[in-house]
N, C-alpha and C positions, 0 to 999 in steps of 0.2 A: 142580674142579667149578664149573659156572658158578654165577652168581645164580639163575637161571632156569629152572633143572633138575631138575626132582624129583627126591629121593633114593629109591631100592629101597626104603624100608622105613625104619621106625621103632624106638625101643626102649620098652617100656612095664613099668616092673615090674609085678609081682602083686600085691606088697601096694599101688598105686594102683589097680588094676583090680580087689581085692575090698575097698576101704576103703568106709565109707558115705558119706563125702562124694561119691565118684566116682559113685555106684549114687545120690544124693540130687538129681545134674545133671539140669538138662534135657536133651533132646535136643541141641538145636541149639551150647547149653554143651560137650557131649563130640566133637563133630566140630571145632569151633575148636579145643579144647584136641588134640585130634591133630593139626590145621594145623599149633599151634603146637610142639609135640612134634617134629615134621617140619622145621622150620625150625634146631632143634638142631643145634648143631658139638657130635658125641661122641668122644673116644679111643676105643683100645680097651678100656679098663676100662669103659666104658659111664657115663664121667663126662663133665657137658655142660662146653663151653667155653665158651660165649654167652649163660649163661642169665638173666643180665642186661641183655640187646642185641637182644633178640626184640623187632620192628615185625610188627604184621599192622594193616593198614589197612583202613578201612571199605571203601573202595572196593575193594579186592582181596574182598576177603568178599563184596559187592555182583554182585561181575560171576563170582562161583568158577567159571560155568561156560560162561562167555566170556557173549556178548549173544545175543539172542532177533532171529529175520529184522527185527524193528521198531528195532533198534537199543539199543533199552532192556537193561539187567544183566541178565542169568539167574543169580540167588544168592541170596542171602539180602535180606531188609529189612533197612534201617538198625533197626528198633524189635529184630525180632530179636538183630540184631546187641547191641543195646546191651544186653538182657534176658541172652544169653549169657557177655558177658563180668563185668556184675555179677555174676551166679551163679558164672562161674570166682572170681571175686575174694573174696565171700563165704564160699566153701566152701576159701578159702585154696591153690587150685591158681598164682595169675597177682597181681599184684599191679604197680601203673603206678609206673617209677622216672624218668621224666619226662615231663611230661603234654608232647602235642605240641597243635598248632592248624592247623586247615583255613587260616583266613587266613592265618597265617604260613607256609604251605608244608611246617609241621614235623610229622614224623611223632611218635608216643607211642612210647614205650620201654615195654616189658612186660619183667616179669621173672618169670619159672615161680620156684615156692617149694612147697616142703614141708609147709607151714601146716596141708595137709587132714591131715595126720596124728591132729590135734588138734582135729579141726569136729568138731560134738555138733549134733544137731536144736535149731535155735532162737539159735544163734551166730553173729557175721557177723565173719569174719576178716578179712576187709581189707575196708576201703570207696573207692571213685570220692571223689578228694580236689574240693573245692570251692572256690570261691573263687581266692589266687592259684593259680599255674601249678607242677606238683611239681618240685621240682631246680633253683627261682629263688628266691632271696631277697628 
């Protein structure tokens, strides 16, 4: 299958889809995290391959629905965007295993995780690391 190809379909368990962290998401949080979900290498046991090798890029999320007659993205905000993936991170769905940089050309590494199994109202399970760059010394 190419890069570039949508896949048929997704796999989503149940107990992600009735856990309260997942029903606690924003909007805009639950459609990313199926992006992301979607970008998933699965076996057939429905175990991922990649789940530490997921890029979703501002700019893909920007343009999700190609560009508008003006040239301009038809997608999402950048503020969105970042208010999204904080909420994935906090609620323990996504968490960043190497932070990337616009200037450097480098993409962020995401890594889907299990963490929401254990979110409780008023918990922040992962946070957007600060300072240096994650996965450099």
């Amino acid at each position: 299958m190419g890069r570039n190809k949508a896949k048929s379909g997704t796999w989503v368990t149940r107990e992600m889809m009735f856990s309260k962290a997942y029903w606690a998401l924003n909007s805009t949080a639950k459609g990313i995290l199926i992006l992301f979900l979607m970008k998933r290498d699965m076996n057939k046991r429905h175990e991922c391959l990649n789940c530490k090798e997921l890029t979703m890029t501002y700019l893909e999320l920007e343009n999700l629905h190609g560009k508008k007659a003006d040239g301009s993205p038809d997608g999402l905000s950048r503020s969105s965007i970042t208010r999204a993936i904080t909420d994935l991170m906090a609620k323990g769905f996504l968490q960043i295993i190497r932070q990337g940089g616009a200037f450097q050309k480098d993409k962020t590494i995401y890594g889907l995780c299990d963490d929401w199994k254990y979110w409780v109202l008023g918990r922040v399970v992962n946070e957007k690391p600060t300072g240096k760059r994650v996965g450099y010394a």
